[in-house]
C-alpha positions, 0 to 999 in steps of 0.5 A: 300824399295825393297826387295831382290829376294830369295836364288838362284833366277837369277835376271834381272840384273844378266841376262843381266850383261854377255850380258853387258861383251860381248856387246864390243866384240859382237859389234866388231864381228857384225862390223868386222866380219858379215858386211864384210861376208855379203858385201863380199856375196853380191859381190860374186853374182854379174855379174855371180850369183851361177856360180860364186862358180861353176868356183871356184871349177872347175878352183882353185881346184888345188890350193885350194889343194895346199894351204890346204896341205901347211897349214897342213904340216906348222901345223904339222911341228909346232906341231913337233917342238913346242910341244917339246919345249913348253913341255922342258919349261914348265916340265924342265926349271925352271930358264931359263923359262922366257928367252926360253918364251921371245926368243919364242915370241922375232920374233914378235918385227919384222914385218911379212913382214921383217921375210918373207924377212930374209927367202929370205937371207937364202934361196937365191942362195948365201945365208948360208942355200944352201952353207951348203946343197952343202957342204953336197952334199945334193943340186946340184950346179945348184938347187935352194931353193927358189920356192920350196915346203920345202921354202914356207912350212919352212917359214910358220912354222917358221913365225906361230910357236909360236902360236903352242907353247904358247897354248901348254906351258899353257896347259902343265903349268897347269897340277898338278905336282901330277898327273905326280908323280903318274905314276912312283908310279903306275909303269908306265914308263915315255912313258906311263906316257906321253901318259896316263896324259900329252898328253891328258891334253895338248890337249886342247893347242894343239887343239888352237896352231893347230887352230892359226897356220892352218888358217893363213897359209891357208889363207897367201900370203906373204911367197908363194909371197917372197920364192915361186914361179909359182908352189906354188902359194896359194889361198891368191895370187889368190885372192890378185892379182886379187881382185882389178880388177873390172871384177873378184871381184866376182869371187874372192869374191867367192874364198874367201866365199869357202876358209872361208866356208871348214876352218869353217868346218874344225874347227867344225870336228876338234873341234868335234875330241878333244872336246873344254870343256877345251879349253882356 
């Protein structure tokens, strides 16, 4: 009969079980992920060599600029409006909760494409959300929103806004009410108690929200494409209409690896700022 290993000692099955666990999500990433990047690399590379990340930086800094700086007013937007929100029904609403949870995630039952196209409707020359800015002498009778900066920037936020809220509603759902009743009990006021407990307990979900909402946004056309215009075109439209032809494949190719490249960074100084130890 075998015998069994000794008290503490890891055995070779428990080694290889984790590996076992993650063998289909691993396999996944090799598939989708890595073969992709390295097919997409190779392709950079054509018919140009290295120039070809020269004449990114050289032609598209002004876009990469723009795009960048849509993604993070879109992020910080959501965070203004999400972190409040996910905080109200996770400290304060007790039998509505699950209605406010099921309203956050209720714009999801409809495609991407056809909440990008409502924003459309509502912004358009006729639509409600320029009537009332007239009314309020607030918009002139000539301007337009669409085609603006607020247009593309709204609709991100409001397309990506509840990844920004769910993460932070499970960190804030999972801090110990004790905690929170130990501040006034130690004469600290509610701000305080906010800043010095609930902020950093919540950073976690604030850093994944951050993370969920900053890189799709980076990386999206469609809202640029439908509420933008000339003058607020994002990477994603560069390389989404140019893709397809053969003779600027590589160029877009490259586009893409540099774009990927600066968010993976990015995440890594971000993630080096907060720290992950908790995270998830």
């Amino acid at each position: 009969m075998a015998t069994e290993g000794k008290v503490g000692e890891v055995t070779p099955r428990r080694r290889s079980t984790p590996w076992l666990l993650a063998a289909p999500a691993l396999i996944w990433l090799v598939v989708f992920f890595v073969i992709p990047m390295v097919l997409l690399g190779r392709e950079s590379l054509r018919s140009g060599g290295i120039g070809n990340y020269g004449d990114v930086f050289t032609g598209y800094t002004a876009v990469f600029r723009r795009t960048f700086w849509y993604a993070l007013l879109a992020t910080v937007l959501c965070v203004l409006l999400g972190y409040p929100l996910a905080y109200y029904i996770a400290m304060r609403a007790r039998r509505a909760r699950n209605v406010l949870l099921a309203l956050v995630v209720l714009p999801f039952f409809t495609t991407y494409l056809i909440r990008t196209i409502s924003w459309v409707i509502l912004l358009s020359e006729n639509g409600p959300v320029p009537k009332v800015l007239r009314s309020l002498d607030l918009l002139g009778q000539s301007s337009s929103i669409i085609g603006t900066t607020p247009a593309v920037v709204g609709a991100l936020a409001y397309n990506f806004l509840p990844f920004m809220v769910l993460p932070i509603y499970v960190s804030l759902e999972k801090i110990d009410p004790k905690l929170l009743e130990a501040g006034p009990d130690l004469y600290a006021s509610g701000w305080r108690t906010f800043r010095k407990v609930t902020l950093p307990l919540s950073l976690p979900g604030l850093f994944a929200g951050s993370l969920l909402t900053f890189i799709p946004a980076a990386g999206d056309f469609v809202n640029s494409t439908f509420v933008g215009g000339t003058s607020t075109t994002m990477i994603g439209n560069v390389v989404a209409e140019n893709f397809d032809s053969p003779g600027l494949r590589p160029e877009m190719s490259a586009i893409s690896f540099v774009l990927m490249a600066v968010i993976l960074v990015g995440v890594l100084v971000y993630a080096r700022l907060l720290g992950t130890e908790e995270l998830g």
